[in-house]
MARFI-372270 format. One line per 3 residues: number of its first residue (from 1); their letters; for each residue x negated, y negated, z of N, C-alpha, C. Coordinates in steps of 0.001 Angstrom, whole numbers, plus 500000, padded with zeros to 6 digits. Layout:
N
NUM = A = X Y Z X Y Z X Y Z | ...
END
This chain:
193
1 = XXX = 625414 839554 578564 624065 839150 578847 623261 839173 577550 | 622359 837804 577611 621924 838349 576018 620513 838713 576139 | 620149 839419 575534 618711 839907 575510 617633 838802 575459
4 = XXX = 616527 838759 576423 615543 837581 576336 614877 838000 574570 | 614729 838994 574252 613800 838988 573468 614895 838980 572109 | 615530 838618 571859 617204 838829 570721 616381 837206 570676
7 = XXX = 617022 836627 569575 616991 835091 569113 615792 834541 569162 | 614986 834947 569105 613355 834390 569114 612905 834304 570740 | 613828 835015 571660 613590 834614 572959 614011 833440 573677
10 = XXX = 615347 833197 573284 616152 831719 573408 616457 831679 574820 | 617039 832909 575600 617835 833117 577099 617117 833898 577509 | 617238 833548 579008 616457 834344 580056 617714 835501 580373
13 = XXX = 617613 837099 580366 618273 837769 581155 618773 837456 583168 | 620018 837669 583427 620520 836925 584321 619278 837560 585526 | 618979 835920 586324 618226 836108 587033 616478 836413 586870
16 = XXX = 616151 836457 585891 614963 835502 585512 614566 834248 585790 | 613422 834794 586483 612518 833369 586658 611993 832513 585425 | 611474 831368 586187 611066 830461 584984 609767 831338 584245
19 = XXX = 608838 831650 585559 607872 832246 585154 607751 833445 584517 | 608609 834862 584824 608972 835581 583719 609540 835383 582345 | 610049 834143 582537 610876 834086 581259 609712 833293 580049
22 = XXX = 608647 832308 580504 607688 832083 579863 606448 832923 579570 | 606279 834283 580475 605804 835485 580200 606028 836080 578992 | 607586 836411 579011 607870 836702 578277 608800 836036 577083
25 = XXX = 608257 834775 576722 607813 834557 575506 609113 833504 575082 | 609834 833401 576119 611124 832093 575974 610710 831096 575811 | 611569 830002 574552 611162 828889 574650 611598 828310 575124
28 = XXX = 611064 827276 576546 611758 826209 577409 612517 825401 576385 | 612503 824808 574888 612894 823984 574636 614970 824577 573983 | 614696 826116 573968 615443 826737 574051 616372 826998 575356
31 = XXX = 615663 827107 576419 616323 827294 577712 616688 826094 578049 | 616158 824748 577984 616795 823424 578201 618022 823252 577588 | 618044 823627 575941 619664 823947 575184 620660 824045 576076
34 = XXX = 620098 825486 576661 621350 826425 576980 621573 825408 578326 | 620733 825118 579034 621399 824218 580278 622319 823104 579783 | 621770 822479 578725 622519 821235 578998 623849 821213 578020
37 = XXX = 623517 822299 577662 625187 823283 576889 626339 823791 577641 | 625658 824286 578834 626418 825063 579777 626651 826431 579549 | 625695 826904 578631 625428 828526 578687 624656 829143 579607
40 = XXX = 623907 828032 580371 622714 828895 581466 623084 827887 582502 | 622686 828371 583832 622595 827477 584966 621047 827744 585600 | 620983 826932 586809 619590 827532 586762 619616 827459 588512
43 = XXX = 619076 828186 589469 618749 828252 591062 617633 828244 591527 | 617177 827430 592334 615922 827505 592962 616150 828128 594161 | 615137 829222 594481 615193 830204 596135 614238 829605 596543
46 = XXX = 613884 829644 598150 612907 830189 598449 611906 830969 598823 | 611309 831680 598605 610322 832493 598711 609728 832402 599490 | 609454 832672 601108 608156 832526 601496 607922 830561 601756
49 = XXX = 606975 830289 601177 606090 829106 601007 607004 828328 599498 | 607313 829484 598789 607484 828885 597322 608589 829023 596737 | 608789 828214 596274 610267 828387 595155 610244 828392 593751
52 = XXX = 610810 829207 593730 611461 830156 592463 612563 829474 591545 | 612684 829236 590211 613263 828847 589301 613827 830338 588576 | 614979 830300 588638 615718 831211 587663 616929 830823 587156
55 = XXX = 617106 831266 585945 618266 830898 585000 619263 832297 584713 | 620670 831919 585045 621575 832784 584653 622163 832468 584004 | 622516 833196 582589 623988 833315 581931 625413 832589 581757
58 = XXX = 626027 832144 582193 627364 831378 582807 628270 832370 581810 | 629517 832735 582424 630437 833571 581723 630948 832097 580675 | 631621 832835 579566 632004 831928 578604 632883 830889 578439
61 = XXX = 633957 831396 579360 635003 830669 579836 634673 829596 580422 | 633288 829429 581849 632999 828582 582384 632126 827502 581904 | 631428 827873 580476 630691 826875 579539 630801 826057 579112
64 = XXX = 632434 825601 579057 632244 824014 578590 632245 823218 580172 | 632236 823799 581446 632677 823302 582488 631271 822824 582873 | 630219 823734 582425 628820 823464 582763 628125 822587 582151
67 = XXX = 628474 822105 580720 627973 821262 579596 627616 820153 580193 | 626700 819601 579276 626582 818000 580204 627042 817069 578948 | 627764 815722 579147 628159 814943 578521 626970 814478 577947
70 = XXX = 627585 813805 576996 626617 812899 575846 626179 811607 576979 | 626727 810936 577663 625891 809991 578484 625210 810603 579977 | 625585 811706 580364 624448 812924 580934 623345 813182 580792
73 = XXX = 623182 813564 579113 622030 813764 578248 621414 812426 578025 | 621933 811261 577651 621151 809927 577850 620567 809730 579345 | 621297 809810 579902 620430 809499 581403 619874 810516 581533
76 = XXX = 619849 811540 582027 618982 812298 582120 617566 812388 581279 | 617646 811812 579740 616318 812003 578831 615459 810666 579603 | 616220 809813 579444 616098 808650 579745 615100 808183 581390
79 = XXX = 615130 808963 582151 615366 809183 583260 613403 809989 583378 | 613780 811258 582215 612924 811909 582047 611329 810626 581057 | 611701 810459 580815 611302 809297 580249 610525 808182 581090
82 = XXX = 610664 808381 581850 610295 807192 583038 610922 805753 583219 | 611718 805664 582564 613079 804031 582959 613732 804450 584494 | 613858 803248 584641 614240 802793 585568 615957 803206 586189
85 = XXX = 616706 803253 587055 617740 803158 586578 618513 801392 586510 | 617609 800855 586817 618088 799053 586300 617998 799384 585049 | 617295 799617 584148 616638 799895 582895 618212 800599 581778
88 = XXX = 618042 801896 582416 618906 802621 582065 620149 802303 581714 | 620549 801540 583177 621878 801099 583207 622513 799342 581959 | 621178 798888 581884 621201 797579 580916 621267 798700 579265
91 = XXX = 620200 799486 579445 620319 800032 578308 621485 800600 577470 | 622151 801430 578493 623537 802034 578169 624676 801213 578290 | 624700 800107 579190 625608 799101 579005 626550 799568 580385
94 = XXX = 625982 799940 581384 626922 800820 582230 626051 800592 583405 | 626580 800775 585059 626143 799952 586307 624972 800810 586767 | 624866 800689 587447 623317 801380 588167 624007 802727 588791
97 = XXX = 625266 802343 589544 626147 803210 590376 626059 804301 589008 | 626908 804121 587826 627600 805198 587024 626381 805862 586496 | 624869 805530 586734 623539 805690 586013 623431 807588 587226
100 = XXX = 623507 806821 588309 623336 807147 589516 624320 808807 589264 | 626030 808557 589531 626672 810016 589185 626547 810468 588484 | 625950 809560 586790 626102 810778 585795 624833 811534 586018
103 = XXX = 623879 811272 586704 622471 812201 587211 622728 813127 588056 | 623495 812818 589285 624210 813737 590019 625056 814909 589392 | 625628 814281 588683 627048 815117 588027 626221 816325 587292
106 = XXX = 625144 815542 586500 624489 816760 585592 623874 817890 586567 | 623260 817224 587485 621830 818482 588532 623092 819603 589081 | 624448 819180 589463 625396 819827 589886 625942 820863 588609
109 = XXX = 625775 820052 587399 626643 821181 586534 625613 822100 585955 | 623989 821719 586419 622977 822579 586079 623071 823857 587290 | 623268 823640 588019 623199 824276 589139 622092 823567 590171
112 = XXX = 621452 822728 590378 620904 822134 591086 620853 821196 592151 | 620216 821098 593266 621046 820379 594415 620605 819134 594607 | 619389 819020 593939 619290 817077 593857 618673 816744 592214
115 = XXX = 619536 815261 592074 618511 814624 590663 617157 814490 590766 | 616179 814995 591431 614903 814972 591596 614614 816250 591001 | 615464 817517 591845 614672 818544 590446 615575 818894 589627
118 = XXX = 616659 818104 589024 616869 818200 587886 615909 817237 586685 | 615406 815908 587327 614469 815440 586107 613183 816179 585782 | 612530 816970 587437 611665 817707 587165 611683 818908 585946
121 = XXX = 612752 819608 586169 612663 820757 585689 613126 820601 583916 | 614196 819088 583631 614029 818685 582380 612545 818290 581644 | 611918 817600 582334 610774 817120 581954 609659 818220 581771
124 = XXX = 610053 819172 582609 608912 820804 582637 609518 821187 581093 | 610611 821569 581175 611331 822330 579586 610942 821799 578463 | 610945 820609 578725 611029 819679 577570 609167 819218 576997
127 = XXX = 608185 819821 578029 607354 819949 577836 606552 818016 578569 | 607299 817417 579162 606929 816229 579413 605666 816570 580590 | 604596 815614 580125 603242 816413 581232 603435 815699 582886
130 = XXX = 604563 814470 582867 604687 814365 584322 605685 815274 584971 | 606034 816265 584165 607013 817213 584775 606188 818313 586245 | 604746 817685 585859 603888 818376 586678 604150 818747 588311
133 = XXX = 604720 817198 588545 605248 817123 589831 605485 815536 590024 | 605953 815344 590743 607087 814329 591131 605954 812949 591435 | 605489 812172 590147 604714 811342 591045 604688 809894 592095
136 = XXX = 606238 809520 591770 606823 808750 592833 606344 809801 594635 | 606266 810643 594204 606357 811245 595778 605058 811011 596800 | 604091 811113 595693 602300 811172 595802 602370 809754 596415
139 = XXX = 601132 809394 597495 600943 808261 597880 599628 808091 596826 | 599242 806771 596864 598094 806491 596534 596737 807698 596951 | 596617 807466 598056 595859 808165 598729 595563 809476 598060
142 = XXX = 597088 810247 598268 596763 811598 597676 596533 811661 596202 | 597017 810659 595623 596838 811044 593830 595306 810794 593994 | 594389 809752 594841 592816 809962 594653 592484 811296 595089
145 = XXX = 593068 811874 596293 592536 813093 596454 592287 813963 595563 | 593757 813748 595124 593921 814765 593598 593501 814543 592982 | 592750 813379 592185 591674 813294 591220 590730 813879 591329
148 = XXX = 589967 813782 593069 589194 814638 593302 588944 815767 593406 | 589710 816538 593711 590177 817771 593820 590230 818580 591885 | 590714 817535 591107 590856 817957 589806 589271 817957 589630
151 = XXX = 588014 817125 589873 586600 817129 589725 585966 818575 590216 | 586945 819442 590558 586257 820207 591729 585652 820368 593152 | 585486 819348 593507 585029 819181 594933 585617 819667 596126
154 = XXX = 584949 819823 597131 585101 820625 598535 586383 819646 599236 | 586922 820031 600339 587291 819212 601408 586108 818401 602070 | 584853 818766 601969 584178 817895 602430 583145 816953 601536
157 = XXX = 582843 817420 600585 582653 816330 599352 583518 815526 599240 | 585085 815519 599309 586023 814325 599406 585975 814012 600149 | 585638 814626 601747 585645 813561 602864 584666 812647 602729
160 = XXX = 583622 812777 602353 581947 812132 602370 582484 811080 601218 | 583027 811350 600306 583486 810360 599052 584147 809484 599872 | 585156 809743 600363 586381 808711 601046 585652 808389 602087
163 = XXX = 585200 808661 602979 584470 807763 604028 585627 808146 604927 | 586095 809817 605097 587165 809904 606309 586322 811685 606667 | 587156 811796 607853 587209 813218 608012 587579 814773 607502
166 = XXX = 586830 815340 607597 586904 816986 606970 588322 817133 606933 | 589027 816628 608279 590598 817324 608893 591140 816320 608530 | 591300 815276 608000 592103 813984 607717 592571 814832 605924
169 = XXX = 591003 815260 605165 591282 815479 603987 591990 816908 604051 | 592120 817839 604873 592672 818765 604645 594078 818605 604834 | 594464 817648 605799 595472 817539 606088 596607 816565 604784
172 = XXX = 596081 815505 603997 596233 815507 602675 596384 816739 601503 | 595093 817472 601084 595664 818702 600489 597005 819707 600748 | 597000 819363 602036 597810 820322 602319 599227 819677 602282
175 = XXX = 599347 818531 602486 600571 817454 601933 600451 817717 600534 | 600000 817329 599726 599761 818177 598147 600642 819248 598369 | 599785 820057 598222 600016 821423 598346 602002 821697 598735
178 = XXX = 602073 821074 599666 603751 821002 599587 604587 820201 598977 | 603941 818637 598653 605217 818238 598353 605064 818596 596440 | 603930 819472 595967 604014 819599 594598 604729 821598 594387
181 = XXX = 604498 822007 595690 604926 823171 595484 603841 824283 594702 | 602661 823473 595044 601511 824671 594912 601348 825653 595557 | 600554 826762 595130 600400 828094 595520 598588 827566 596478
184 = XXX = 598090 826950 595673 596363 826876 596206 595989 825784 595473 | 594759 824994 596057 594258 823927 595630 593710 824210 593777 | 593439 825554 593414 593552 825489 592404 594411 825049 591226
187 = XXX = 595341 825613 591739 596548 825035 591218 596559 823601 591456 | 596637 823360 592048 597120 821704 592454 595375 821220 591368 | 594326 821303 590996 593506 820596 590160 593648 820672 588886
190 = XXX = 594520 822209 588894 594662 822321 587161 596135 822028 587035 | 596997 821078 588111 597823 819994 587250 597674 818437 587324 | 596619 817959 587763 596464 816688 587776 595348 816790 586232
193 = X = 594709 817626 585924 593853 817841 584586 594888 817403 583406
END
């Protein structure tokens, strides 16, 4: 196990969260390394309401098994990037299908159970600001909410704005609120900022 605080704070001790491990003073661009090296894997729990990001170790033996290939790391940056996978796949010279497993292949050798939060959680490491949350997921609707909501305003200052109901807009936040994996509407304004 290597010490979080050994190497400038490169590895999370096994079973560290994301959020302890940026507490204490790891650099994501360091912990992205080790994933896409196959020295760390990473698990999301759930908690309650919320899920938890933590990174373990991988014994040594199993590290080149975890690595991600050189056209892994293209799709995946790529990916992170915002292209397409039509895009991707013209780019690399390779089908939409093979765009498709080598995204799979990687979230699996990260430890992760879909290419959705494996681009998330690349794009978080890597410091990309749509790593915020998934904005294919957001309807129209809610990304205005969320603008609003980033202004500060009530559930009912946005209702009076939108020209809908108190319970129409709560019932939006609260779609927020899950499909970004917020704790409180605070949260959810200080990541659309």
């Amino acid at each position: 196990m290597r010490d979080p605080d050994a190497n400038q704070g490169a590895y999370c001790a096994a079973g560290t969260s994301l959020k302890e491990a940026r507490r204490r003073g790891s650099d994501s661009l360091a912990l992205w390394r080790g994933l896409i090296g196959g020295e760390l894997s990473v698990a999301e729990r759930g908690e309650g309401t919320r899920t938890k990001t933590y990174f373990f170790e991988n014994p040594e033996h199993r590290q080149p098994m975890r690595s991600l290939t050189a056209g892994e790391q293209d799709v995946v940056s790529m990916v992170c990037q915002g292209h397409s996978a039509k895009a991707i796949a013209y780019g690399l010279g390779v089908s939409e299908a093979a765009v498709s497993m080598r995204l799979e292949s990687a979230a699996g050798k990260v430890g992760l159970a879909s290419r959705i939060e494996l681009v998330r959680l690349a794009a978080m490491l890597t410091r990309d600001p749509r790593a915020r949350f998934t904005e294919t997921t957001l309807t129209t609707t809610e990304r205005d909410v969320l603008g609003l909501l980033a202004q500060g305003l009530s559930n009912g200052e946005i209702a009076r704005a939108r020209g809908r109901s108190v319970r129409t807009i709560a019932n939006q936040v609260s779609a927020l609120l899950t499909k970004t994996k917020s704790a409180d509407r605070k949260v959810l304004a200080a990541m659309s900022g």
